[in-house]
RODO-2510 file (C-alpha; in nm, 4 decimals, decimal comma):
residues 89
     n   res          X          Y          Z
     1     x     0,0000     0,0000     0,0000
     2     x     0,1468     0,3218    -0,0790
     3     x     0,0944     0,6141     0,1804
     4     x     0,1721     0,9918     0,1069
     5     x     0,1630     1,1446     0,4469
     6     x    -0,0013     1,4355     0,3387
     7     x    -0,2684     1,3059     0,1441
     8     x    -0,6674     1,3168     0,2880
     9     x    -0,6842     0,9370     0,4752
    10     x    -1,0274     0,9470     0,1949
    11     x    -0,8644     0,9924    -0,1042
    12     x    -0,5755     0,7606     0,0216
    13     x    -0,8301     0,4778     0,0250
    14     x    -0,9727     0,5757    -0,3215
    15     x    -0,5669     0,5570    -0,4470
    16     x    -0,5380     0,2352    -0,3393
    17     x    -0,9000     0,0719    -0,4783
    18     x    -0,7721     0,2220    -0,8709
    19     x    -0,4054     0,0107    -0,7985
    20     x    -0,3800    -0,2459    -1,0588
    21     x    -0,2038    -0,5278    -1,0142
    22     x    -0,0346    -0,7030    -1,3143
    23     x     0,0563    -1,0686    -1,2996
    24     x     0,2089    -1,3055    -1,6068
    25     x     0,2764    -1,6831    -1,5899
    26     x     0,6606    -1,7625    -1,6219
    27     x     0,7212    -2,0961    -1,7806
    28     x     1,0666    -2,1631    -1,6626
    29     x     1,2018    -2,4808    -1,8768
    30     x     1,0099    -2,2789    -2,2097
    31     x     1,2510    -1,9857    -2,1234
    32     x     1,5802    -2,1886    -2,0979
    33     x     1,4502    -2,3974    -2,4149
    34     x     1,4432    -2,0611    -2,6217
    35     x     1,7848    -1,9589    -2,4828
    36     x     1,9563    -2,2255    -2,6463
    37     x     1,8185    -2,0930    -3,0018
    38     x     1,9197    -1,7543    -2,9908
    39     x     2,0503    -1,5777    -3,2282
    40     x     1,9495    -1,8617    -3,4648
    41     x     1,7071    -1,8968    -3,7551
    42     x     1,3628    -2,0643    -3,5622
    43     x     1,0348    -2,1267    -3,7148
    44     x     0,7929    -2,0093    -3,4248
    45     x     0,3970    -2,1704    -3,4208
    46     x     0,1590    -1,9521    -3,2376
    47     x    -0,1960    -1,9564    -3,1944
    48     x    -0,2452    -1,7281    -3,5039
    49     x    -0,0072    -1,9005    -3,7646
    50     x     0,3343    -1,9402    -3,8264
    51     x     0,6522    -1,6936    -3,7688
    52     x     1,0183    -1,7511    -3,9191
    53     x     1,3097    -1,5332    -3,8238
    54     x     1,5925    -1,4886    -3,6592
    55     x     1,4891    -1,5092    -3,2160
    56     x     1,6607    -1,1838    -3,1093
    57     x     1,5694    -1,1618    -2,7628
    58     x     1,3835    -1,3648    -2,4297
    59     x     1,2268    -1,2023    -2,1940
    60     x     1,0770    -1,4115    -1,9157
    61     x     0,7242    -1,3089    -2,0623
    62     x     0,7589    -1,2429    -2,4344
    63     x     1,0189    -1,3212    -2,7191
    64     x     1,1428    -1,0850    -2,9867
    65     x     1,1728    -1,2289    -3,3437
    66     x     1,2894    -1,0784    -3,6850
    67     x     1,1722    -1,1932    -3,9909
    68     x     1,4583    -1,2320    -4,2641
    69     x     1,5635    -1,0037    -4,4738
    70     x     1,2623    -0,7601    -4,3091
    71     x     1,3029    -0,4479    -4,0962
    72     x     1,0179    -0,5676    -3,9041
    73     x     0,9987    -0,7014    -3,4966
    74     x     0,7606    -0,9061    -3,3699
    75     x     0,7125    -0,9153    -2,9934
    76     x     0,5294    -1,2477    -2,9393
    77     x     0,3955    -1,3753    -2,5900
    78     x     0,5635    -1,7227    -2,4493
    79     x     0,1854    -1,8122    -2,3720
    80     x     0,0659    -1,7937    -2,7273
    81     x     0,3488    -1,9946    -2,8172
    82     x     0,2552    -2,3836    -2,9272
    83     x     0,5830    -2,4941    -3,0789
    84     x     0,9586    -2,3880    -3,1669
    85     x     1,1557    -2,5243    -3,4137
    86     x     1,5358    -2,4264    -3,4859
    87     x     1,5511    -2,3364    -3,8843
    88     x     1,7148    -2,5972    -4,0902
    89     x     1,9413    -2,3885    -4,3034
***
């Protein structure tokens, strides 16, 4: 609970029922398993199709992919994630 000692003990209350509280689900061995790929080519399956690129970046909630030869990031959740497979090249 925060507490600004000069604020009205009303409004403090009214503060603290607008807090919102943000929670994710971490999928530890999913994490580690995209670690080992990247930097590599991966063909990512989500549950709206099909991304190929190079994995740039894991986060413990999201992954950042780049498409090849393509300007373009995609920031994809780990939970919309059904499959990754390292690129054959």
């Amino acid at each position: 609970m925060y507490y600004h000692p000069y604020a009205n003990p009303m409004m403090q209350e009214e503060y603290n029922r607008r807090m919102i509280n943000y929670t994710t689900v971490i999928d530890p061995f999913v994490i580690e398993a995209l670690k080992t790929v990247l930097g590599r080519s991966v063909v990512i399956e989500t549950v709206r199709g099909n991304l190929q690129g190079v994995l740039v970046d894991v986060k413990p909630d999201h992954i950042v992919v780049r498409p090849h030869g393509n300007d373009t990031t995609f920031f994809v959740r780990i939970q919309q994630i059904v499959y990754i497979m390292p690129d054959i090249d």
